[in-house]
MOPAC internal coordinates of N, CA, C and O (Angstrom, degrees):
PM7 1SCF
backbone

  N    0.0000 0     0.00 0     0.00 0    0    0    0
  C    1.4560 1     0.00 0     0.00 0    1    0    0
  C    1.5227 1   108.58 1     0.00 0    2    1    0
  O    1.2310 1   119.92 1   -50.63 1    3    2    1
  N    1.3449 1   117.75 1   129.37 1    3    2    1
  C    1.5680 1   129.08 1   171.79 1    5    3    2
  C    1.0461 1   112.15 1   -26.45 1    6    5    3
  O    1.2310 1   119.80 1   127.26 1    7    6    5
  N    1.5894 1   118.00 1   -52.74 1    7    6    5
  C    1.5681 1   121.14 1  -128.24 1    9    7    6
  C    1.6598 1    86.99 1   -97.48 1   10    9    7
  O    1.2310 1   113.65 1   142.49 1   11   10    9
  N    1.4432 1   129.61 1   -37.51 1   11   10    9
  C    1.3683 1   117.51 1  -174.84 1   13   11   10
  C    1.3754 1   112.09 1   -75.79 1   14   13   11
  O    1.2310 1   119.90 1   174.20 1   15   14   13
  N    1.5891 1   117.79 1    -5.80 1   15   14   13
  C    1.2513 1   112.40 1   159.13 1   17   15   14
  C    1.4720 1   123.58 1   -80.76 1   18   17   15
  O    1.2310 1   123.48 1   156.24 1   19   18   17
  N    0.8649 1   110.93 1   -23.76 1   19   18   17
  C    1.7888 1   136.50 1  -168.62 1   21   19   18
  C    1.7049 1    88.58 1   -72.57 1   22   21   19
  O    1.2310 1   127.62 1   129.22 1   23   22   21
  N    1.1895 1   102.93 1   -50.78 1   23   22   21
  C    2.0755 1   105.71 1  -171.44 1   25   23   22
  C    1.4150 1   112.34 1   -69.55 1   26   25   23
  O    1.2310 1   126.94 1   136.76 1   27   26   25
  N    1.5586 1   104.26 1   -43.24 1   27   26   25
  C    1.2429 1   116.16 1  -175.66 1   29   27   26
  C    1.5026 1   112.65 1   -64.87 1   30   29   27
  O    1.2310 1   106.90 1   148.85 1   31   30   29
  N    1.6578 1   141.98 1   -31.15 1   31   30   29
  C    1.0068 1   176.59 1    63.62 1   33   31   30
  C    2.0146 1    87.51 1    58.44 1   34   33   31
  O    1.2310 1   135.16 1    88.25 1   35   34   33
  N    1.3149 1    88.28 1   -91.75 1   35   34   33
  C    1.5930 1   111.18 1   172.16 1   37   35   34
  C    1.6038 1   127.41 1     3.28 1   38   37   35
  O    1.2310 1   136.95 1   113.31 1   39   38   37
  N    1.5728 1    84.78 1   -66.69 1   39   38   37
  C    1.3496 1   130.13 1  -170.26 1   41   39   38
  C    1.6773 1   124.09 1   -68.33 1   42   41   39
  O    1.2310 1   132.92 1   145.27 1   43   42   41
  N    1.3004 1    92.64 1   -34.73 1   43   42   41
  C    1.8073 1   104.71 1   176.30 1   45   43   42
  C    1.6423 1   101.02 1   129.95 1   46   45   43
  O    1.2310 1   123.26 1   158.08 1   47   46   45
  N    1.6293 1   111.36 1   -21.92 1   47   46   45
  C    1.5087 1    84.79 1  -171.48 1   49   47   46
  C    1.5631 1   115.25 1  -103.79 1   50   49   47
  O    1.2310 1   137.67 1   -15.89 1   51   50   49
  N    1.8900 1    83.37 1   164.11 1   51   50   49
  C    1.5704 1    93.62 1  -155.01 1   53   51   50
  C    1.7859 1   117.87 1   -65.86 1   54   53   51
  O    1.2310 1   125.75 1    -0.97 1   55   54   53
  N    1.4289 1   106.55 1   179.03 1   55   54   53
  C    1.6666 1   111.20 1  -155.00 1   57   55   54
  C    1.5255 1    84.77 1   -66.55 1   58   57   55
  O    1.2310 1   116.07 1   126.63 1   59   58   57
  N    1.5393 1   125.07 1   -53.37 1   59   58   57
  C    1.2171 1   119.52 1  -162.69 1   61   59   58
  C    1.8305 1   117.67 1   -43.38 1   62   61   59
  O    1.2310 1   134.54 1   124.46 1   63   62   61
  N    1.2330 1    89.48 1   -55.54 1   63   62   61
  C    1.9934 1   108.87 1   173.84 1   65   63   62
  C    1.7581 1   115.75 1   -43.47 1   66   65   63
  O    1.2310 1   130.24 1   136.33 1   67   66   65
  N    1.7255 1    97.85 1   -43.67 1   67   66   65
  C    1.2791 1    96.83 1  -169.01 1   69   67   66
  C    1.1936 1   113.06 1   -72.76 1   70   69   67
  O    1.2310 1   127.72 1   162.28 1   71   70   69
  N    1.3488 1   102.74 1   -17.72 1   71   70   69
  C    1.3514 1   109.53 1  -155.34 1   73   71   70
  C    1.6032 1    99.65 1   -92.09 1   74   73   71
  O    1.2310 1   115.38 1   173.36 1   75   74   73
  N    1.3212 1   126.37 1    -6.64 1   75   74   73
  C    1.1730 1   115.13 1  -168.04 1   77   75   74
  C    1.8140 1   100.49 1  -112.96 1   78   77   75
  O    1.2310 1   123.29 1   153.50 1   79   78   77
  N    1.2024 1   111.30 1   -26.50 1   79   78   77
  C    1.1382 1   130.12 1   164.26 1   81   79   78
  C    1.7508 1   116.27 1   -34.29 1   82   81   79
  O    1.2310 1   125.08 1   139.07 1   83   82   81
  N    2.1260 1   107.85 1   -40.93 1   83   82   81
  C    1.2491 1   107.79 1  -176.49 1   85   83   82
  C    1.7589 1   103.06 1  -109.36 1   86   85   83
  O    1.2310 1   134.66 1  -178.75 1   87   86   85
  N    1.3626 1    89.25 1     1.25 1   87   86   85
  C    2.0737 1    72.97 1   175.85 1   89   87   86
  C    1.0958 1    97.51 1   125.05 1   90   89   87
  O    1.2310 1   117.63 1   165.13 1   91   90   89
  N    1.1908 1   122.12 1   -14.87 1   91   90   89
  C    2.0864 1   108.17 1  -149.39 1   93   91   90
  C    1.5534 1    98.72 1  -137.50 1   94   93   91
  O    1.2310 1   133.20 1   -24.38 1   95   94   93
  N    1.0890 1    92.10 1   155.62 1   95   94   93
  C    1.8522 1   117.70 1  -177.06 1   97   95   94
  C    1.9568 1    99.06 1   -36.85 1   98   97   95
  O    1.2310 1   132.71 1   -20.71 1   99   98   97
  N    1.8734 1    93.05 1   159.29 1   99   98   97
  C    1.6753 1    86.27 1   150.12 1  101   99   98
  C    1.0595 1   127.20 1   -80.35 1  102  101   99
  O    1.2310 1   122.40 1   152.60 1  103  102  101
  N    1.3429 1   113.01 1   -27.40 1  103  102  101
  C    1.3797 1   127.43 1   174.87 1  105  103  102
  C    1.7148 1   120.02 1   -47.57 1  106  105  103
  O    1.2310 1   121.47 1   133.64 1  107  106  105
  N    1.0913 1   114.79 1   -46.36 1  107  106  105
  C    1.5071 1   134.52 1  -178.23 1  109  107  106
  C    1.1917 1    83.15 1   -56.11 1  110  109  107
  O    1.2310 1   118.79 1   111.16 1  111  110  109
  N    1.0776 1   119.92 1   -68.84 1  111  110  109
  C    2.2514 1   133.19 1  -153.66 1  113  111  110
  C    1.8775 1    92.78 1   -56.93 1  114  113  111
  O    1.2310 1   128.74 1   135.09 1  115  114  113
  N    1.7465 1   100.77 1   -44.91 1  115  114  113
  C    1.5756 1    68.06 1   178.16 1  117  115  114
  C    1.8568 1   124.90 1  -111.66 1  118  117  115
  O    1.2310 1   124.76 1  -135.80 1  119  118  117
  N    1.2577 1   108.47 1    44.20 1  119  118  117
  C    0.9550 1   126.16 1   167.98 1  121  119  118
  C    1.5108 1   111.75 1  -104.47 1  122  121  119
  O    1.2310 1   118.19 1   141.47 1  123  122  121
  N    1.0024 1   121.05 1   -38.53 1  123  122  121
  C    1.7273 1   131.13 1   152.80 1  125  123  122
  C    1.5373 1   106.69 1   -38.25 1  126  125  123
  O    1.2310 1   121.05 1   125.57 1  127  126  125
  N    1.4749 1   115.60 1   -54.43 1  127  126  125
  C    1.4520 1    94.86 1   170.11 1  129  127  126
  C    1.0777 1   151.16 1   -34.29 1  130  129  127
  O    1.2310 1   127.55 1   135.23 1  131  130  129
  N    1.2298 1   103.08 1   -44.77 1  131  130  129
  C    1.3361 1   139.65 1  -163.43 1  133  131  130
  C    1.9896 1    95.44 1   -76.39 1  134  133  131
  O    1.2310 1   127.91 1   170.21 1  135  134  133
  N    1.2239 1   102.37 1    -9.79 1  135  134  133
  C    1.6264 1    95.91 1  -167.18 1  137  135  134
  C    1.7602 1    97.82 1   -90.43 1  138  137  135
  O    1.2310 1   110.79 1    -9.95 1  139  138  137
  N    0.9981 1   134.92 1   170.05 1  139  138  137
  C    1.4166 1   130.28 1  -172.71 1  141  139  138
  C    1.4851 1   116.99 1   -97.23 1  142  141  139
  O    1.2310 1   129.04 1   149.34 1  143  142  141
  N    1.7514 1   100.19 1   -30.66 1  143  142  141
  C    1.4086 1   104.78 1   175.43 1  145  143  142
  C    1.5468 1    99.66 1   -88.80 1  146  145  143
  O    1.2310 1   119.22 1   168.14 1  147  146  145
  N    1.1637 1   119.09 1   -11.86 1  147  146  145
  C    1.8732 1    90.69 1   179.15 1  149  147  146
  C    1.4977 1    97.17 1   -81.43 1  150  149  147
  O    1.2310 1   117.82 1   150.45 1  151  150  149
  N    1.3725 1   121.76 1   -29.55 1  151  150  149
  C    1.7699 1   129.62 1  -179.66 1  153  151  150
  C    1.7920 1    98.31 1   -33.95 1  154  153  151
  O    1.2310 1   131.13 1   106.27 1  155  154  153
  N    1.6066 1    96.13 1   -73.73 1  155  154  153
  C    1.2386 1   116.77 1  -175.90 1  157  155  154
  C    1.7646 1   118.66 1   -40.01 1  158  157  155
  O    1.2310 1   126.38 1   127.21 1  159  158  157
  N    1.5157 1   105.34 1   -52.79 1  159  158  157
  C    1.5557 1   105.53 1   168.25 1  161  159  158
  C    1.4371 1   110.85 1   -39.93 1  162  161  159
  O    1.2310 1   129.53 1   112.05 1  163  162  161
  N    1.4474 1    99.24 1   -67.95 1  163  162  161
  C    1.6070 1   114.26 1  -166.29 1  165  163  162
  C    1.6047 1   104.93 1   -34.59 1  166  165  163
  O    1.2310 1   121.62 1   134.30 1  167  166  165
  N    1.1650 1   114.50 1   -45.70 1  167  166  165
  C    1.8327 1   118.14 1  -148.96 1  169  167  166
  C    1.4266 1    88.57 1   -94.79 1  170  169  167
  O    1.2310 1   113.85 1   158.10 1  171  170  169
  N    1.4512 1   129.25 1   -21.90 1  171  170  169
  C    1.6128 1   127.25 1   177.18 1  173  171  170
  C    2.1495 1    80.86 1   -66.60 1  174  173  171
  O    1.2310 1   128.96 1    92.48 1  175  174  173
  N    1.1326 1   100.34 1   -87.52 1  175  174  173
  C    1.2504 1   101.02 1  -157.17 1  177  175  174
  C    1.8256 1   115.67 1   -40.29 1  178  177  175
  O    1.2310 1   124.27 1   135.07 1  179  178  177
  N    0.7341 1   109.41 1   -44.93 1  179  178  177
  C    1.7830 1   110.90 1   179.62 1  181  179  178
  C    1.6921 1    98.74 1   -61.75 1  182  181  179
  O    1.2310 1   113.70 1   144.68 1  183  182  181
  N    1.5644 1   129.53 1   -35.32 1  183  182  181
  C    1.5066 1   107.90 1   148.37 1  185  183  182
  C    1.3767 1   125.18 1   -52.83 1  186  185  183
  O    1.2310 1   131.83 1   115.84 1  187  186  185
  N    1.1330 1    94.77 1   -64.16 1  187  186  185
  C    1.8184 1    93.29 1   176.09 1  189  187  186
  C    1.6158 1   121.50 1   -28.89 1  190  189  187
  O    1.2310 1   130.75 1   129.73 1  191  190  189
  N    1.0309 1    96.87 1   -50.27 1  191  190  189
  C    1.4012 1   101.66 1  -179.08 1  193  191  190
  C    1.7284 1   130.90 1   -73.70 1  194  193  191
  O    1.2310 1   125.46 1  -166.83 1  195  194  193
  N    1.2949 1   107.13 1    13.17 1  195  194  193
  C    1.6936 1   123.95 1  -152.80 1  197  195  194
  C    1.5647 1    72.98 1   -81.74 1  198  197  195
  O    1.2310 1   120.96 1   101.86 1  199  198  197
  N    1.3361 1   115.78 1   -78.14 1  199  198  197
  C    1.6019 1   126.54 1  -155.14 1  201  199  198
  C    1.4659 1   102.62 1   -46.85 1  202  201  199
  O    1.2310 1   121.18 1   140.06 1  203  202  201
  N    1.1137 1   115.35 1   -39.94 1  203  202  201
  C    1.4671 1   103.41 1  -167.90 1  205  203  202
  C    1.6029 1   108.50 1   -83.94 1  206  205  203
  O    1.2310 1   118.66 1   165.62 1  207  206  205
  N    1.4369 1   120.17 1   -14.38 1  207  206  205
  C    1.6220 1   128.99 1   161.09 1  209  207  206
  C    1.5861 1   119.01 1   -57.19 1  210  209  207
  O    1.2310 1   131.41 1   138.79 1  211  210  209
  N    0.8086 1    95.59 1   -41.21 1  211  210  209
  C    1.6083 1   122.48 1  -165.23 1  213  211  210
  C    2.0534 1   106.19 1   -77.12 1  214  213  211
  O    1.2310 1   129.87 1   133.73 1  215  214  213
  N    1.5860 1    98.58 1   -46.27 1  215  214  213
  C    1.3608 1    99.44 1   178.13 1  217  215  214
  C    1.7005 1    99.66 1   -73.89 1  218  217  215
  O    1.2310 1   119.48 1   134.94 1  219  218  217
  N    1.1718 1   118.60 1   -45.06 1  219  218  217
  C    1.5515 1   106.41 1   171.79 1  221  219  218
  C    1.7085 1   131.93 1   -53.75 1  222  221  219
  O    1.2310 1   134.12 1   155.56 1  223  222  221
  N    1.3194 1    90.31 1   -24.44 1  223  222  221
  C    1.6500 1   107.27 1  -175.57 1  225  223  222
  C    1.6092 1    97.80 1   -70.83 1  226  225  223
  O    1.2310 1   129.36 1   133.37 1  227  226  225
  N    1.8113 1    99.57 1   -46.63 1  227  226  225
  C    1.8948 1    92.56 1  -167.50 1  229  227  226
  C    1.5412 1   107.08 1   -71.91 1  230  229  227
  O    1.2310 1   115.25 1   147.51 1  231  230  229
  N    1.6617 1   126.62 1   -32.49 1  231  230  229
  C    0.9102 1   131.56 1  -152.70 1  233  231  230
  C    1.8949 1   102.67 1   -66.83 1  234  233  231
  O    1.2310 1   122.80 1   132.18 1  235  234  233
  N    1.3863 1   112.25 1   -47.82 1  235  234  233
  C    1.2600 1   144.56 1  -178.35 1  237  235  234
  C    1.7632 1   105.97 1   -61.01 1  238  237  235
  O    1.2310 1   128.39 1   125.58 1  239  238  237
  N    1.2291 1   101.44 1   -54.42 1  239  238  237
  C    2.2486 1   110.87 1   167.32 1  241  239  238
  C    1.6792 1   102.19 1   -49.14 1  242  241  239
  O    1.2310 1   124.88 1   121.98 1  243  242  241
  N    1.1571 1   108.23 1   -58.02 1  243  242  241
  C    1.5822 1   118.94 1  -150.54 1  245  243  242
  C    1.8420 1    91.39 1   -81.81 1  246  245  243
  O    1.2310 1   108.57 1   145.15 1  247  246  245
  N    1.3450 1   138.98 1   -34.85 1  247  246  245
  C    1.2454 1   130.93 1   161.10 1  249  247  246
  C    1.6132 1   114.68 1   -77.85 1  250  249  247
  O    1.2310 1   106.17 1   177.32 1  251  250  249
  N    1.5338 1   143.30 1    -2.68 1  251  250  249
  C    1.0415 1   138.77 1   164.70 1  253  251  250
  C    1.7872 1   104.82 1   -90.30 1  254  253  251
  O    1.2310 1   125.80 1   152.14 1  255  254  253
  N    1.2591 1   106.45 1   -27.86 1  255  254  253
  C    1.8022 1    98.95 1   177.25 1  257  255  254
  C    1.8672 1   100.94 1   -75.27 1  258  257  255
  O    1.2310 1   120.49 1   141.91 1  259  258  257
  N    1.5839 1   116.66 1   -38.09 1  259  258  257
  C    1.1753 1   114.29 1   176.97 1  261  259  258
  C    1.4842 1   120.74 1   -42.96 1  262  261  259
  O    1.2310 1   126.30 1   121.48 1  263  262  261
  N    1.4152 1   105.50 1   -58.52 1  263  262  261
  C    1.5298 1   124.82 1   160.01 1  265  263  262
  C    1.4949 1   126.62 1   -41.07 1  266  265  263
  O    1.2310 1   117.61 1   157.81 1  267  266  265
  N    1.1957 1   122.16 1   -22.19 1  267  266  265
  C    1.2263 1   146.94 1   174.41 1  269  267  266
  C    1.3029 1   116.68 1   -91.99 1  270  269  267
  O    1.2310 1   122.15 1   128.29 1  271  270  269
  N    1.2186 1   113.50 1   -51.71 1  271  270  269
  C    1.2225 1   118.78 1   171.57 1  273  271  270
  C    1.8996 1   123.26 1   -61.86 1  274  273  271
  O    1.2310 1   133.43 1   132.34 1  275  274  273
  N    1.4281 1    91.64 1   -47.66 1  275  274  273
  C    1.9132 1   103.19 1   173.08 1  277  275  274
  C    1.5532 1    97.96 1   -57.28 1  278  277  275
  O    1.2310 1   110.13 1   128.87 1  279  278  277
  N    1.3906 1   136.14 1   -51.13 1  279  278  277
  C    1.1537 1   130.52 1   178.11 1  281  279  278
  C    1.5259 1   128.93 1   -48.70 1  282  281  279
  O    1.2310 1   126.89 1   131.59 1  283  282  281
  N    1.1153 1   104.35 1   -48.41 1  283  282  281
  C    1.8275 1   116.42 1  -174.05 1  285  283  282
  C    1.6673 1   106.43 1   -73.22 1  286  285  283
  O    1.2310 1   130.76 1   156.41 1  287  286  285
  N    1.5831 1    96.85 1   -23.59 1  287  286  285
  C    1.5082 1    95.07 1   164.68 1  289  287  286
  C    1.3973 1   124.65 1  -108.44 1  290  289  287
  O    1.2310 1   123.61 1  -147.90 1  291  290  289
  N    1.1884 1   110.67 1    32.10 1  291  290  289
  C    1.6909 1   113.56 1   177.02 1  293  291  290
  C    1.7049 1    93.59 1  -113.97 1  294  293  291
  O    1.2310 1   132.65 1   -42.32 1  295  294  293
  N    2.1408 1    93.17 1   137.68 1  295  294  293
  C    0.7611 1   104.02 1  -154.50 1  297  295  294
  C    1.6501 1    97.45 1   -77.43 1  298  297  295
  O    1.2310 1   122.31 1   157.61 1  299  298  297
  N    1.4505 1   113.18 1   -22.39 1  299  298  297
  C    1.3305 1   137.51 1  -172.44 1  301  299  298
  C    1.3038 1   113.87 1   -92.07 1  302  301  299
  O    1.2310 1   116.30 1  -164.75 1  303  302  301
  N    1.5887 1   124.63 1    15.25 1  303  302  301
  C    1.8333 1   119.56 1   146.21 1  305  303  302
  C    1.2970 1   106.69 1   -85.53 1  306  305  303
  O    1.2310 1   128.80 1   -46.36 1  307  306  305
  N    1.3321 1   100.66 1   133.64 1  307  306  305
  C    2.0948 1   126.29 1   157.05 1  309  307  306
  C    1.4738 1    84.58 1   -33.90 1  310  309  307
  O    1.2310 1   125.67 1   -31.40 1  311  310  309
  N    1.2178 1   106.70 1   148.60 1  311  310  309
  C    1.6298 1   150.25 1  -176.67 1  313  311  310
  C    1.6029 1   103.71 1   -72.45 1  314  313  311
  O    1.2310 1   125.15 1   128.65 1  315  314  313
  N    1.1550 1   107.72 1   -51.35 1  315  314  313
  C    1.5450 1   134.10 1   144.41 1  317  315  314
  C    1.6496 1   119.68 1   -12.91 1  318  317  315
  O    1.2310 1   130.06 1    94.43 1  319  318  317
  N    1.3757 1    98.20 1   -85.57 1  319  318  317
  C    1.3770 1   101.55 1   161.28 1  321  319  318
  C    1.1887 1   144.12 1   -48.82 1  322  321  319
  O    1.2310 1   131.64 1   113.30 1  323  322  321
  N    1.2855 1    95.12 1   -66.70 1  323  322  321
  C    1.8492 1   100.40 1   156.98 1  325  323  322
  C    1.4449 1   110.96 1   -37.46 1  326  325  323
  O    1.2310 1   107.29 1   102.15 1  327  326  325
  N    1.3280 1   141.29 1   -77.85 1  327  326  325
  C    1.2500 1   143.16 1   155.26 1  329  327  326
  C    1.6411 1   122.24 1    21.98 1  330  329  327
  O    1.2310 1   138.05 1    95.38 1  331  330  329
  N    1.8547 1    82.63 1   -84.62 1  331  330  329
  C    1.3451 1    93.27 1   176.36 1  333  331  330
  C    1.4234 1   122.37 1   -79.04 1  334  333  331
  O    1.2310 1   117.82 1   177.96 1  335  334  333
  N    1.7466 1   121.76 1    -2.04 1  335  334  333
  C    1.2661 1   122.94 1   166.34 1  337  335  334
  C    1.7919 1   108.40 1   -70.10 1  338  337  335
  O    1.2310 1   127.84 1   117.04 1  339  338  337
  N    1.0286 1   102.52 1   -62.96 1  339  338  337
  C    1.3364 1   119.70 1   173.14 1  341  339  338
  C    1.4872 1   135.96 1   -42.68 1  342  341  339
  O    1.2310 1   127.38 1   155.73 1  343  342  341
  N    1.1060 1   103.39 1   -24.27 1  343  342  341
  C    1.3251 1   119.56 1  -151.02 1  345  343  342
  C    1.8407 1   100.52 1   -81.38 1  346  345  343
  O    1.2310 1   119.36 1   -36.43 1  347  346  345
  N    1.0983 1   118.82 1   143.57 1  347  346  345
  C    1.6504 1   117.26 1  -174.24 1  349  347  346
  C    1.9176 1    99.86 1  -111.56 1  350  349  347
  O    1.2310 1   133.11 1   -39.84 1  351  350  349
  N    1.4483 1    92.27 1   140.16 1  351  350  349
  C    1.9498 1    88.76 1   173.96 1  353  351  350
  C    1.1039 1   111.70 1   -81.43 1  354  353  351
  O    1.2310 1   130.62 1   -40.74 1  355  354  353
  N    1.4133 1    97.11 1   139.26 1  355  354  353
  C    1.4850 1   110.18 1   171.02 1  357  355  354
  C    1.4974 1   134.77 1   -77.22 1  358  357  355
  O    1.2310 1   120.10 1   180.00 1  359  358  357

């Protein structure tokens, strides 16, 4: 089926994977390209997918500053660390 290639596509994985994922050649997968409405799927779905990138991106920022944060306040990180947690570019 197109469309689980179209998602799979979406998603990050590669033509070869997707393509084996639905049964059919890579070749097929990238001859589908070439079609305008699978184009069109593709670029619907890789929008689709922004918001839900994006909530992973913040979710993942906001637990690496957490991580950052428990660190700079532990009394028991190397000086070191803190340092290089802390530290702003110049």
């Amino acid at each position: 089926m197109k469309r689980q290639v179209v998602a799979a596509i979406a998603t990050g994985t590669a033509i070869t994977a997707a393509a084996l994922s639905d049964g059919v050649h890579r070749n097929t997968v990238t001859n589908w390209l070439a079609l305008p409405f699978f184009r069109a799927a593709l670029q619907q779905a890789h929008i689709d997918q922004k918001p839900c990138w994006r909530e992973q991106a913040e979710k993942r920022a906001l637990h690496a500053f957490q991580v950052m944060d428990e660190t700079l306040d532990n009394p028991n990180a190397s000086n070191a660390v803190r340092r290089g947690i802390g530290a702003t570019p110049s």
